[in-house]
C-alpha positions as CSV (number, residue, x, y, z in Angstrom):
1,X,67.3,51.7,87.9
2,X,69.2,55.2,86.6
3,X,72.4,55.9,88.6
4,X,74.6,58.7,88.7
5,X,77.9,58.3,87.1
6,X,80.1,61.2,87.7
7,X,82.8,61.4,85.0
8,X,86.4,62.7,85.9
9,X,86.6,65.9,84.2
10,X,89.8,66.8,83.2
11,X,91.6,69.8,81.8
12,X,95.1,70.6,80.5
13,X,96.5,73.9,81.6
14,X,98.9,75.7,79.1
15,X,100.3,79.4,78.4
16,X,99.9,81.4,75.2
17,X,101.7,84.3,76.1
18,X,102.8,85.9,79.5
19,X,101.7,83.9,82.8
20,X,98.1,83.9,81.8
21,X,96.4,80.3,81.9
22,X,94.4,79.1,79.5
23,X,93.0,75.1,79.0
24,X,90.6,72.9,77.2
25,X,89.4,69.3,77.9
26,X,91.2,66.4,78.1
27,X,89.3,64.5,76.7
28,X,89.8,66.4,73.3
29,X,93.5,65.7,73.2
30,X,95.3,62.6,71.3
31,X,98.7,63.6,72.4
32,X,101.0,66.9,73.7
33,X,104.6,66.4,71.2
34,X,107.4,68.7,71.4
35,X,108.1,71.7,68.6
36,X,109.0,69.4,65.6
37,X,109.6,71.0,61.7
38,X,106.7,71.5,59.9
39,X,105.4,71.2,56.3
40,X,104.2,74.5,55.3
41,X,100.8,74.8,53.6
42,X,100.6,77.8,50.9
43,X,97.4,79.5,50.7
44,X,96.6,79.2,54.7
45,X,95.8,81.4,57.5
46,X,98.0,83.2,59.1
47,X,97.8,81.5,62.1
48,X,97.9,78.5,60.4
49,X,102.1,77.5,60.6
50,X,101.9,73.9,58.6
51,X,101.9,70.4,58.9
52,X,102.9,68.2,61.3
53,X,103.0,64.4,60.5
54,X,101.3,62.3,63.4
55,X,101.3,58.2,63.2
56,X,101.2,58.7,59.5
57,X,98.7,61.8,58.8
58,X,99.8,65.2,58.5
59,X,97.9,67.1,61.2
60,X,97.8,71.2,60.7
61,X,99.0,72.7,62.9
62,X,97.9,76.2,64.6
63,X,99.7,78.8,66.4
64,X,97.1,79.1,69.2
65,X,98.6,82.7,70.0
66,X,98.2,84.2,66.7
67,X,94.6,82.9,66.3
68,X,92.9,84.9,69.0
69,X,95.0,88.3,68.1
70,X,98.1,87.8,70.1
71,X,101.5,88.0,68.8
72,X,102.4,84.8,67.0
73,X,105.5,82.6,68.6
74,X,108.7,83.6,67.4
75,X,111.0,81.2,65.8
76,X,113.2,80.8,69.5
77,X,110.0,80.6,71.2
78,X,108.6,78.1,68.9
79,X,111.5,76.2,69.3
80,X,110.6,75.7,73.7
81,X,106.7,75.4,72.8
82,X,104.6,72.6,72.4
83,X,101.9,71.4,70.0
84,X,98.7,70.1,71.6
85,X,97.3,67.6,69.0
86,X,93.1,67.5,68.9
87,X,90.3,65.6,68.1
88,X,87.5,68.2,67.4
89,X,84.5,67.6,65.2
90,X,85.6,64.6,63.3
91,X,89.0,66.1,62.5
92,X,92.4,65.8,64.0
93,X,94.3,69.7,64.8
94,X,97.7,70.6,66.3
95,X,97.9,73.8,68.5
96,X,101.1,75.1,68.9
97,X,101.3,77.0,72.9
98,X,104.0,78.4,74.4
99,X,104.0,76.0,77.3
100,X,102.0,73.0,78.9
101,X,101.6,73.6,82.5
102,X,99.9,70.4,84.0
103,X,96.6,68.7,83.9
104,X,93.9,69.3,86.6
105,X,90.6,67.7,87.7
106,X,87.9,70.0,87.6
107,X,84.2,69.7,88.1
108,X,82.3,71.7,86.0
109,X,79.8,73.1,88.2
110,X,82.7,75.7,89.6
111,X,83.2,76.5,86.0
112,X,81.3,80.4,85.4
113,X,80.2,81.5,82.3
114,X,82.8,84.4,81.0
115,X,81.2,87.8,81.2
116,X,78.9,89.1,78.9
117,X,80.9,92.3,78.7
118,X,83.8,90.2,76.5
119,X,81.2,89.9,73.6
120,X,81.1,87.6,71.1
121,X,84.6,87.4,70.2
122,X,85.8,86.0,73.3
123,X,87.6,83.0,72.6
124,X,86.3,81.0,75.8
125,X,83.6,79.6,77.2
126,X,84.1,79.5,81.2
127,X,86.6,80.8,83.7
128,X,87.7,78.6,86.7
129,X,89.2,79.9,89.9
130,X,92.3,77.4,91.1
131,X,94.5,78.1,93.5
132,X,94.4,82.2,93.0
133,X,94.4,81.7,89.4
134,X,91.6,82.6,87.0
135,X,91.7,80.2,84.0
136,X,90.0,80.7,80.9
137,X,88.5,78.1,79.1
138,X,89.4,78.2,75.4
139,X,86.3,78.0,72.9
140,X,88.0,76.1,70.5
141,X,85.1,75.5,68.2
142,X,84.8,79.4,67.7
143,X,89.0,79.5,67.4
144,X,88.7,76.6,64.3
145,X,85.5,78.9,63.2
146,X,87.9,81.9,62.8
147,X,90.6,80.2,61.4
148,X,88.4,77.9,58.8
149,X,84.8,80.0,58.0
150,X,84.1,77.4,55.8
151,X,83.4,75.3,58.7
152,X,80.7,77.2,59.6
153,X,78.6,76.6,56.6
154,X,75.9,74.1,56.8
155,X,74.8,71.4,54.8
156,X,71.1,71.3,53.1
157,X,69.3,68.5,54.2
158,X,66.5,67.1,52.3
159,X,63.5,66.1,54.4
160,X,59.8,65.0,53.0
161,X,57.3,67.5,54.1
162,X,55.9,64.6,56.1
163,X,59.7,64.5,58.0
164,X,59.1,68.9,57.6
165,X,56.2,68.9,59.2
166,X,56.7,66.2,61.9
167,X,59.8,68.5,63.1
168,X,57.8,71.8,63.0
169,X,55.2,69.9,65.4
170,X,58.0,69.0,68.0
171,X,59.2,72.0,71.5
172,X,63.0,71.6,70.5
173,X,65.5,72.9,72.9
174,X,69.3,73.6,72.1
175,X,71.9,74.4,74.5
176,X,75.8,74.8,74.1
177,X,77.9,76.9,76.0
178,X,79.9,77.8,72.6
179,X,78.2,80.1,70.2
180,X,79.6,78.8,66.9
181,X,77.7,75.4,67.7
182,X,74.8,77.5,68.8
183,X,74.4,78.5,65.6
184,X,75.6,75.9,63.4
185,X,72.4,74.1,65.3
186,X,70.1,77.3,64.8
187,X,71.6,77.2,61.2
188,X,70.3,73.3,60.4
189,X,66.5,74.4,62.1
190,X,65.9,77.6,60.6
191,X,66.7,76.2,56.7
192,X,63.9,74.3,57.2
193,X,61.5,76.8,59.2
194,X,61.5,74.4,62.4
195,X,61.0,76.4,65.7
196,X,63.2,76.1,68.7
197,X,64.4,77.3,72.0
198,X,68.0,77.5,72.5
199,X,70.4,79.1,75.7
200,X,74.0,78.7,76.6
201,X,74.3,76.8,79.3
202,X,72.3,73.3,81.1
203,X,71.3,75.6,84.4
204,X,68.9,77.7,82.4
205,X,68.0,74.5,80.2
206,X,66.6,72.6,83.1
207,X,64.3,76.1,84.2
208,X,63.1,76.2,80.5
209,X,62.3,72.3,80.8
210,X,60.7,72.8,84.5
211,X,59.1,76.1,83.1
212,X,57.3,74.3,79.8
213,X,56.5,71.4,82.1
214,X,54.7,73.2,84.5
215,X,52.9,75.3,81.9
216,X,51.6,72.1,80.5
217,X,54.1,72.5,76.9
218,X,57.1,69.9,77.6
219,X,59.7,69.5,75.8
220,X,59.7,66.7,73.1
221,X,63.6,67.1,72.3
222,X,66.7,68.6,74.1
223,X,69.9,69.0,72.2
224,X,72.4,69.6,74.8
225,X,76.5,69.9,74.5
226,X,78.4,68.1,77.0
227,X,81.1,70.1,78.3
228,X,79.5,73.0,79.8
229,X,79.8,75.4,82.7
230,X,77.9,74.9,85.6
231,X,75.5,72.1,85.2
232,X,77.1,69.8,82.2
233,X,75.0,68.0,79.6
234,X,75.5,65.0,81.9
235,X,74.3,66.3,84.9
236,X,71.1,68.2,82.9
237,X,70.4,64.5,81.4
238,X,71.0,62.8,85.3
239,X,68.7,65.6,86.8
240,X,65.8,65.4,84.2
241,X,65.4,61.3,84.2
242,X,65.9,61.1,87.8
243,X,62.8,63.7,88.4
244,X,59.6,61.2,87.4
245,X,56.9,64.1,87.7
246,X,58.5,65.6,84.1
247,X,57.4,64.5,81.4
248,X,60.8,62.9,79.7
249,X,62.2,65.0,76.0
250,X,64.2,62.8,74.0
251,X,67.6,63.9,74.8
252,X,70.5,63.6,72.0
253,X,73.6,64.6,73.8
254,X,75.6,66.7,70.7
255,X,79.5,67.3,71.1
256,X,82.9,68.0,69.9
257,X,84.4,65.1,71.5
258,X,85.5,61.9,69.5
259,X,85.8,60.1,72.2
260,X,84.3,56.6,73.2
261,X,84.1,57.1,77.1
262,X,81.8,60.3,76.4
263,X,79.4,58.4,74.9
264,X,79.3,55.5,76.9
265,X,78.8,58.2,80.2
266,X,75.8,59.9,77.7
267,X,74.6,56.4,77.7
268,X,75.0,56.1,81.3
269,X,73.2,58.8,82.5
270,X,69.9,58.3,80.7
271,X,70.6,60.0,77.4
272,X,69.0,58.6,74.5
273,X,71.9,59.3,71.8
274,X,74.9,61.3,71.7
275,X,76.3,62.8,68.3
276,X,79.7,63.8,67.0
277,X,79.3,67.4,66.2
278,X,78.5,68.4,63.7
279,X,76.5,67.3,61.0
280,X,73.0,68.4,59.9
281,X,71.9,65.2,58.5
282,X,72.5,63.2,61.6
283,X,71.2,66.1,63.7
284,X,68.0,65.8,61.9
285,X,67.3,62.6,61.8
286,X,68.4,62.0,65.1
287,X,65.2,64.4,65.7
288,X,63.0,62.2,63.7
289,X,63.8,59.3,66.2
290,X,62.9,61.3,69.0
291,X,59.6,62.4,67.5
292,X,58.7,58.8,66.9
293,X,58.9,58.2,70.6
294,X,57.6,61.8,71.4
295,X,54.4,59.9,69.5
């Protein structure tokens, strides 16, 4: 019998610049080290300060500041800062802040999409009021998009036209809250002229499943990120297998975390996988096991 597991959702609270508070998941961080000297790298971005060696790898290290247009640290203000080492999308990062504040639990459903006034070059996802603060969520996947482009380019995938054809038959639905993974998934679809739905966030993802249900057009897969404001990917996934009238999609839980205990709570909640982002080829065939069951 499916029950709820409600995963702590933690966040670490830092400063770039000023008093404004910024913060990303904890569950994305390996470790917060002092200032240390760095290797330099020739040929990097600008925001891009060097190298920092961490249990025997040398991690690069980014001046978070500089990255989204604000004044880089200064060598005295470097000096008091602190880099924020990361586990995002299969790869290890340091991000050098001005200050750690402290870590806070948070549930996700008082996190609000940022306004659509910011445009697409906001660098965050969600704001969260606390305590007569307004924190910003940092979308770090569009922040390593900025600072490495070549990120953003996506593998071709070679599928038989029996595997083309099989996908083009399928109501796919993506949703993530950041829009560099939004369209490194609409990227891996529309190479190979599959159809999709896709929104940013799991509140309007569970109308658009209700919605197709009801019109008699589920659903056969639903690609959903985990960390997300207002209803997460797994509270969507908890919602849709705990409601028996709808017909079930094969869900594959898709996200920037490395971590273990994500995917054994994807596991928990009813999700049928849950994939490191990102790669195309898994993404795909990932698909191609839903559309066997879908069957």
């Amino acid at each position: 019998m499916l029950s709820k597991t409600k995963q702590a959702q933690k966040l670490l609270l830092f400063r770039l610049s000023g008093a404004r508070l910024f913060g990303i998941g904890t569950l994305k961080i390996r470790e917060i080290l002092p200032f240390m000297r760095l290797s330099k790298l020739p040929h990097s971005h600008h925001a891009v300060i060097g190298t920092a060696m961490f249990r025997g790898s040398a991690v690069p290290v980014i001046d978070m500041a500089a990255a989204v247009g604000n004044a880089p640290l200064n060598p005295d203000e470097q000096a008091k800062a602190s880099i924020i080492i990361t586990d995002i999308q299969r790869q290890e990062i340091g991000f050098l802040v001005r200050g750690v504040h402290q870590i806070i639990e948070a549930d996700w459903k008082h996190v609000m999409p940022p306004p659509k006034a910011l445009g697409d070059r906001a660098f965050i996802t969600g704001l969260l009021e606390r305590e007569g603060d307004i924190i910003q969520l940092l979308d770090v996947e569009l922040l390593l998009a900025k600072v490495y482009p070549e990120s953003l380019l996506t593998e071709d995938v070679a599928l038989t036209d029996v595997q083309s054809e099989t996908l083009k038959a399928l109501n796919i639905l993506l949703v993530d809250d950041s829009q560099v993974a939004r369209k490194q998934l609409s990227d891996a679809l529309d190479s190979k002229g599959i159809s999709y739905q896709v929104t940013s966030n799991g509140d309007e993802a569970l109308q658009i499943l209700l919605g197709n249900d009801e019109l008699n057009n589920p659903i056969d897969i639903l690609v959903s990120d985990i960390e997300m404001p207002g209803l997460d990917g797994y509270e969507l996934t908890f919602n849709l297998r705990d409601n028996a009238a709808v017909k079930q999609p094969y869900v594959i839980l898709h996200t920037s975390l490395n971590s273990e205990m994500s995917l054994s709570y994807a596991n928990q909640v009813g999700a049928n996988e849950a994939l490191t982002k990102f790669d195309a080829k898994e993404l795909l065939q990932a698909m191609l096991r839903g559309a066997e069951q879908a069957r």
